[in-house]
C-alpha positions as CSV (number, residue, x, y, z in Angstrom):
1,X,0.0,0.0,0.0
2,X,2.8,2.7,0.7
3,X,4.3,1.9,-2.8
4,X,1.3,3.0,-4.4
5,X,1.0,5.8,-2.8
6,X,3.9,7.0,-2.9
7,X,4.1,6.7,-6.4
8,X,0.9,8.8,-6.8
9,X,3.8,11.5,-5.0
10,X,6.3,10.9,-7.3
11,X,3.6,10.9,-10.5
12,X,2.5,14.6,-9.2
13,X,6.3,15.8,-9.0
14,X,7.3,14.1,-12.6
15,X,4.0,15.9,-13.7
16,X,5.5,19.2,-12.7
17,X,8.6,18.4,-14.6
18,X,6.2,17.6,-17.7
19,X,4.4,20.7,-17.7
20,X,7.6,22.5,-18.6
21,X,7.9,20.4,-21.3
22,X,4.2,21.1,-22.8
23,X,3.3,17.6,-22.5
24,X,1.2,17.5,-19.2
25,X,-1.0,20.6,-20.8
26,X,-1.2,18.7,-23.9
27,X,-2.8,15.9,-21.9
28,X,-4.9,18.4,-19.5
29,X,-6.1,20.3,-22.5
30,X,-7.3,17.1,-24.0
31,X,-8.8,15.6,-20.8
32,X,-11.3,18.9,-20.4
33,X,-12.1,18.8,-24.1
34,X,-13.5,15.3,-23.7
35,X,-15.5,16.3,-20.8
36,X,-16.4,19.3,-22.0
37,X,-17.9,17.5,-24.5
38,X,-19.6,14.5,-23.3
39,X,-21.3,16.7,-20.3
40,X,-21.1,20.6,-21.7
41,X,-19.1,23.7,-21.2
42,X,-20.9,24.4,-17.7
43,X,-18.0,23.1,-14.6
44,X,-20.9,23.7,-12.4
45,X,-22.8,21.4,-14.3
46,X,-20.3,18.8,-15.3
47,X,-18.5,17.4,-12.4
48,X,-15.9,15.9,-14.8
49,X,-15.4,19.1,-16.1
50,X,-15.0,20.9,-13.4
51,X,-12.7,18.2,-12.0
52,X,-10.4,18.3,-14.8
53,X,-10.2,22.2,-15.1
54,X,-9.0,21.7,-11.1
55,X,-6.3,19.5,-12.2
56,X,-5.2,21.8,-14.8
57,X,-5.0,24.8,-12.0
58,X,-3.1,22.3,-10.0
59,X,-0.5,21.8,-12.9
60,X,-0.8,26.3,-13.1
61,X,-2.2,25.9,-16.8
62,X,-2.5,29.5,-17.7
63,X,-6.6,30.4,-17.9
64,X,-6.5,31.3,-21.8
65,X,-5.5,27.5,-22.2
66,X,-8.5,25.8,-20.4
67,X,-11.1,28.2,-21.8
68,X,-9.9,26.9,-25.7
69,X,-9.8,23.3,-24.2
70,X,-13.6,24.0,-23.7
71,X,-14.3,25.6,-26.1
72,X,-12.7,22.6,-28.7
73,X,-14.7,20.4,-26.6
74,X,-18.3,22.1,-27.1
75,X,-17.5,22.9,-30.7
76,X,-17.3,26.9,-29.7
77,X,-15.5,28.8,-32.6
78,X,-13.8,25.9,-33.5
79,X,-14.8,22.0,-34.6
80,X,-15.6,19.6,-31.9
81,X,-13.3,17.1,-30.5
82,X,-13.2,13.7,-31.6
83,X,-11.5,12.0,-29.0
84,X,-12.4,8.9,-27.2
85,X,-11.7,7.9,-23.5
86,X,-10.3,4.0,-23.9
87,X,-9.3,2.1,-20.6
88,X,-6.9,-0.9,-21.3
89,X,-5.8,-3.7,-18.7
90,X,-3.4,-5.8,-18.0
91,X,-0.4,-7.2,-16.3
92,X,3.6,-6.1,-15.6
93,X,6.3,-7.4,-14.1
94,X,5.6,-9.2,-11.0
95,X,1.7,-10.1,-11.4
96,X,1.2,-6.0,-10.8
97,X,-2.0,-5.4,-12.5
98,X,-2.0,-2.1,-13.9
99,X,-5.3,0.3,-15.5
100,X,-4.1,2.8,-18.2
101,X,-6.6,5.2,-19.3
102,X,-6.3,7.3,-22.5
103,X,-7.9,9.8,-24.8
104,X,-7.5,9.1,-28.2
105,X,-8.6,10.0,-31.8
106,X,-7.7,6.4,-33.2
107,X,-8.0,3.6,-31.3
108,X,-5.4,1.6,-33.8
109,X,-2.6,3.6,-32.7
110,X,-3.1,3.6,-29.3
111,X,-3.8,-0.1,-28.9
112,X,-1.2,-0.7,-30.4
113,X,1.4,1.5,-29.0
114,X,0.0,0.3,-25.5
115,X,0.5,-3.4,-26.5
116,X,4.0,-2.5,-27.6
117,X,4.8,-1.1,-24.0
118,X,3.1,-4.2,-22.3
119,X,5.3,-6.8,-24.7
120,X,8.7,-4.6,-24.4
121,X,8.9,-4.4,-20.4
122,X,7.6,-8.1,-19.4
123,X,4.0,-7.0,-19.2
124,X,0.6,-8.8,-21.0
125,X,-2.0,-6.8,-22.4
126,X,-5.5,-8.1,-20.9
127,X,-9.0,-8.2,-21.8
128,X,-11.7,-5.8,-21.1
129,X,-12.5,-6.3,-17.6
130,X,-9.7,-8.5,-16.9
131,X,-8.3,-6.7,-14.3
132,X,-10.5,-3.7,-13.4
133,X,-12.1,-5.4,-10.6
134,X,-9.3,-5.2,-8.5
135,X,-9.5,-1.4,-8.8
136,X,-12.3,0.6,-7.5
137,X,-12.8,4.4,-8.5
138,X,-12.1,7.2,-5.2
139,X,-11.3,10.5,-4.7
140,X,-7.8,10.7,-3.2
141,X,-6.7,13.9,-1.2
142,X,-2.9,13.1,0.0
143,X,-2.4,14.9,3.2
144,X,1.6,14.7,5.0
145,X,1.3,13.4,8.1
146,X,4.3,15.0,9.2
147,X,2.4,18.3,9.2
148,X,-1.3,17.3,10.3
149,X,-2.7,14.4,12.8
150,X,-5.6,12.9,12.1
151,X,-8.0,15.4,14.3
152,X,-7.0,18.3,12.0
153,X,-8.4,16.2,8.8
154,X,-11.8,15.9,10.7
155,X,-13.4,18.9,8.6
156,X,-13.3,16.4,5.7
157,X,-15.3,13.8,7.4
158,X,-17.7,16.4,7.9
159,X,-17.6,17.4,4.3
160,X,-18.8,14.3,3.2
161,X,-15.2,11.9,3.1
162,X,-15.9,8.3,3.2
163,X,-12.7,7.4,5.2
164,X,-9.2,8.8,6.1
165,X,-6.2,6.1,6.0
166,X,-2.9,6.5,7.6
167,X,-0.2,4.9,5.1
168,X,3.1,5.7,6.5
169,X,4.0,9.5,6.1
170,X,0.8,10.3,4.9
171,X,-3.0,10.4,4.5
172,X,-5.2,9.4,2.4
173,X,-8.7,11.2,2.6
174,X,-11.3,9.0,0.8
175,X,-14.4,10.7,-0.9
176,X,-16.7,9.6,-3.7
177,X,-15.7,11.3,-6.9
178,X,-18.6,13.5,-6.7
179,X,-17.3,14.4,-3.2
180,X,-14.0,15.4,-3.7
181,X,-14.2,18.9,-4.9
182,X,-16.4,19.7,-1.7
183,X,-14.5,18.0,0.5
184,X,-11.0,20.0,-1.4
185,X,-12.5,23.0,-0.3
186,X,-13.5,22.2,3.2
187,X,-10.0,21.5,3.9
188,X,-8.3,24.8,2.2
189,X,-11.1,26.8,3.8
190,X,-9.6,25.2,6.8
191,X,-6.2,25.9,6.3
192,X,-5.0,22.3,5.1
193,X,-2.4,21.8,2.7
194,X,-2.0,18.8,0.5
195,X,0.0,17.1,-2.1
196,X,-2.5,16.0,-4.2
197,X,-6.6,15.3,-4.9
198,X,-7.6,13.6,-7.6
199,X,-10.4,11.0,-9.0
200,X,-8.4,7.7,-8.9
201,X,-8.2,4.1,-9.6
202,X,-7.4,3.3,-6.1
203,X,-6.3,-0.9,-5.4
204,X,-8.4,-3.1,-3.5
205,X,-5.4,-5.6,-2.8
206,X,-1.7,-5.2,-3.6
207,X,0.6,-7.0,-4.8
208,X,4.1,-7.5,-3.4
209,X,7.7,-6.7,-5.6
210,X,11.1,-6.7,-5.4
211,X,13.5,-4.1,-6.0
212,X,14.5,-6.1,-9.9
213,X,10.9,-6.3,-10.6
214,X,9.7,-2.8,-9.5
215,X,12.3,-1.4,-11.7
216,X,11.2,-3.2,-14.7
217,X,7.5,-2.1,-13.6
218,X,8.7,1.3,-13.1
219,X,10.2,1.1,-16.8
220,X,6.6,-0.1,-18.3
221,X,4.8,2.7,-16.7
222,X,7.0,5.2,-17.7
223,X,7.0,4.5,-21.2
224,X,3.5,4.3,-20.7
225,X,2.7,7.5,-19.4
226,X,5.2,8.9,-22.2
227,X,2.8,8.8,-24.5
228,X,0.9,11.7,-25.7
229,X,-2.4,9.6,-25.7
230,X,-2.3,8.4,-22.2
231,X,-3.4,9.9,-19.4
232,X,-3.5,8.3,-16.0
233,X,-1.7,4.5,-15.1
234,X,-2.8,2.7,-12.2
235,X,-1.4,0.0,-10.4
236,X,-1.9,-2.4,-7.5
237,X,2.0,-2.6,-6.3
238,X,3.2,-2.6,-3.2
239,X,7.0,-1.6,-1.5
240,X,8.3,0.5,1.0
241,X,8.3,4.0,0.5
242,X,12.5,4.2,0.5
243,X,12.2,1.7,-1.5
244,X,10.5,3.6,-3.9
245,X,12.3,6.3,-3.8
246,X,15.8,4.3,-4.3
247,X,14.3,3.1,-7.7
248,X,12.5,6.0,-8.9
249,X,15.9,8.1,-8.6
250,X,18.3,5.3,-10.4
């Protein structure tokens, strides 16, 4: 369990080093077009919306950028989007079953570029459904626990959070992705920092690895996540968090 969230740490910090790159907005921009245009231009409306715009502000997309992502997604002054969300599953290094969503305009490519990445770092590429139900959907607000017990987190609770969990260093406050905007703001009313909220793929069990094998996981997913079509990958590893941290930085 610390692996994986730890690694949600280290995706937010490589996601920081992205953005300078142009590649996290590319992604951002394309994840609020799709919602933009599957539930309308209205954030208040569209929770999906709105919670993609709030991960764009997280990753300080200028504002001129996220009003044309809407705008392409609602057909506004320019033609509509025609990208797809596509979830693929299947298995790394180790037995780690891993989620990979994506937004794509041609599912060819993408399959098989994800395939590619699955055959090249010792992984299988799955069937729909073949591994999703080890995964269940949350919102995730990453609190340290070096700064803030548990009693300071009780606004969320009363905000409407399901749960919060103490894994190692930090905490994980648990809402239903409807929830977690609401609950957000109930904590930075209240004065709580955190690393990171988002809408997750969060692991019912995990799976154990060693040092060799989460390197080779740690290879797939990055090559994974390189790739301008995918957006989020999720997996149900577990190490220590040094651990982690050893490999990551190698």
């Amino acid at each position: 369990m610390a692996g994986h969230s730890k690694w949600a740490g280290i995706k937010h910090k490589k996601a920081i080093v992205d953005s300078r790159r142009g590649k996290l907005f590319t992604k951002l921009a394309r994840a609020i077009a799709v919602a933009a245009k599957e539930g309308g231009g209205d954030p208040d409306g569209n929770p999906a919306l709105a919670l993609a715009i709030q991960k764009a502000k997280d990753a300080s997309m200028p504002k001129d950028n996220i009003e044309r992502a809407v705008q392409r997604g609602t057909g506004a002054g320019a033609d509509a989007e025609t990208y797809e969300a596509v979830l693929y599953e299947g298995y790394g290094p180790g037995g780690v079953a891993l989620l990979v969503e994506a937004l794509t305009d041609n599912r060819n490519r993408t399959g098989a570029d994800v395939r590619h990445a699955f055959s090249k770092h010792g992984g299988n590429l799955g069937e729909p459904g073949s591994v999703a139900y080890l995964f269940e959907k949350a919102g995730v607000i990453v609190v340290d626990a070096a700064a803030y017990d548990e009693e300071a987190l009780i606004v969320a609770i009363d905000a409407g959070a399901l749960d919060i969990a103490r894994d190692e260093d930090i905490f994980e406050v648990l809402t239903e992705p409807a929830e977690l905007g609401t609950v957000r703001g109930a904590l930075e009313h209240a004065g709580v920092a955190f690393e990171s909220a988002e809408v997750t793929q969060r692991a019912k069990t995990r799976v154990s690895v060693d040092e060799v094998t989460l390197a080779k996981l740690l290879r797939l997913i990055d090559t994974l996540e390189d790739s301008d079509d995918v957006g989020d990958v999720h997996a149900n590893f577990d190490v220590d968090a040094d651990v982690l941290d050893r490999v990551a930085g190698a």
